[in-house]
N, C-alpha and C positions, 0 to 999 in steps of 0.2 A: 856768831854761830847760830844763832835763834832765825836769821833770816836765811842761810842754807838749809836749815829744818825746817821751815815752812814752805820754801820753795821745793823742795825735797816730797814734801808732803803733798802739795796739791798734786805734783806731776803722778805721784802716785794712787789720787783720788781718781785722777784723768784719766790715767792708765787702766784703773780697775774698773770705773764707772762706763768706761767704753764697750766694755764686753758684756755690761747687763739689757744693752737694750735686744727689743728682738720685734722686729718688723715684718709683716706678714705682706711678703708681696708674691704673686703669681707669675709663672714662665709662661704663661699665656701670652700669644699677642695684643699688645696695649686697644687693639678696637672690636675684642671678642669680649663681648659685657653679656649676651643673652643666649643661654645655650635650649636646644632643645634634645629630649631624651626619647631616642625611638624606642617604640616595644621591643624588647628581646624576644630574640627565637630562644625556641625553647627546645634543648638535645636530650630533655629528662622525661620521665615518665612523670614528672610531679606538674599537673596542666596547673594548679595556682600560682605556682614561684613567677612566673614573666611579670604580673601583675602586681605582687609583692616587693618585688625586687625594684622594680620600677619605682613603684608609691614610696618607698625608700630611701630609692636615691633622690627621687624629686625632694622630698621633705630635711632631708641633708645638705643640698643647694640651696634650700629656700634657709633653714638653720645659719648654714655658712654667710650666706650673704652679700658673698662678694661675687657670684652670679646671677643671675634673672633668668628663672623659668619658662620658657615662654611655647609660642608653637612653631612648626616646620617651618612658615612663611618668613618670619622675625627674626628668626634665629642669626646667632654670627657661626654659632659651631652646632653640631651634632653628633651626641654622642649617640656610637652604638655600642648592643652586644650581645654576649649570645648565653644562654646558661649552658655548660659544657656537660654536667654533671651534679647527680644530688646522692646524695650515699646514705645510708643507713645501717653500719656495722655493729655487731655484738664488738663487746669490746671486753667485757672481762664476764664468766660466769662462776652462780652457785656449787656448790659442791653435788648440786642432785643435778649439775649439768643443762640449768637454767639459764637462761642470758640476764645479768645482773645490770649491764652498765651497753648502753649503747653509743658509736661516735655517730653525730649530725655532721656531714659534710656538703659543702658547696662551693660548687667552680666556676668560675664563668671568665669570658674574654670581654673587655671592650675596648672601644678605637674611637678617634677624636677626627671627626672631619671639620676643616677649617673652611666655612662656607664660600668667605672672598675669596680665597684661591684656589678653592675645589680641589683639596688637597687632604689625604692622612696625615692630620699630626703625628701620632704614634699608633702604636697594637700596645696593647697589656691583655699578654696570653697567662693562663693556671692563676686569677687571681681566686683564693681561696680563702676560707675559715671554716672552722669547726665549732663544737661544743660535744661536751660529754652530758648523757642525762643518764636516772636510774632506771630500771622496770621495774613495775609490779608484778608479781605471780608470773616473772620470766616472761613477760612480752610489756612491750607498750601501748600504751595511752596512745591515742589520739590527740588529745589534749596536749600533752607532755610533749609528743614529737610537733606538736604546731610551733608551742611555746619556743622549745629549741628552735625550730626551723627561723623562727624570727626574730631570735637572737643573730643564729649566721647570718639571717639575711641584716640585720642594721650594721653587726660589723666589717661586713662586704660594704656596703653602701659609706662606710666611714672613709676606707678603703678607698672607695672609686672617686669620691669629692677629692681628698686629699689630690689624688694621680693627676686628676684634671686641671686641678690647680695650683700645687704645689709640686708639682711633676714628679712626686717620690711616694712611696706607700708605707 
């Protein structure tokens, strides 16, 4: 009986120990190792975001790892995209009919050119994030809406590595 229970036993260490592992591999094609990131056009009134957004995503590649940054000539892929939209909504106010709480919103499209075959991998259209910040004396900060704003922009930028790589968001 002790050796039906021990065989009993591993099968079920095998069984269970099979579903912990978790391996991080890319839907990319196997000879796209060094991407490069065009500037985005930019559909906002906000002229800093293309540059922000950019420096972001590059430094999230570079984090990840399991791409290489590089320029237009080297490149195996190129990503593009576009910022669609930057929002700046009241979002709850004061009883004196002050704007208390504002949403930080950001939109943007990007697309995967696969250099060897001169081809779109994908579009990834309305990829978005927010954040909520407070006012003071019923308007904001400068400061305040930066801070926010590059918050949106790192969790967009999390966003976009993931897509590229992981082909899900």
């Amino acid at each position: 009986m002790s050796k039906k229970l021990f065989i009993l036993s591993v099968i079920w260490c095998l069984f269970f120990l099979s579903g912990c592992a978790y391996v991080s591999t890319s839907v990319l094609p196997s000879y796209i190792h060094k991407i490069y990131i065009s500037p985005l056009h930019n559909k906002s009134f906000r002229p800093d975001l293309p540059e922000k957004i950019y420096s972001s995503i590059s430094r999230e590649f570079i984090i990840d790892g399991r791409l290489t940054v590089t320029n237009e000539k080297d490149a195996d892929a190129i990503l593009y995209g576009e910022i669609i939209r930057y929002d700046l909504e009241p979002l709850s106010y004061t009883d004196q009919m002050k704007v208390q709480e504002y949403k930080v919103r950001i939109i943007i499209a990007i697309w995967l050119k696969d250099v060897r075959e001169n081809k779109i991998l994908w579009r990834q259209d309305n990829i978005e994030d927010f954040t909520t910040v407070s006012s003071t004396l019923g308007g904001l900060e400068v400061k305040v809406e930066n801070e926010a704003i590059n918050e949106v922009i790192q969790k967009i930028a999390r966003r976009v590595v993931k897509r590229v790589i992981d082909g899900w968001i």
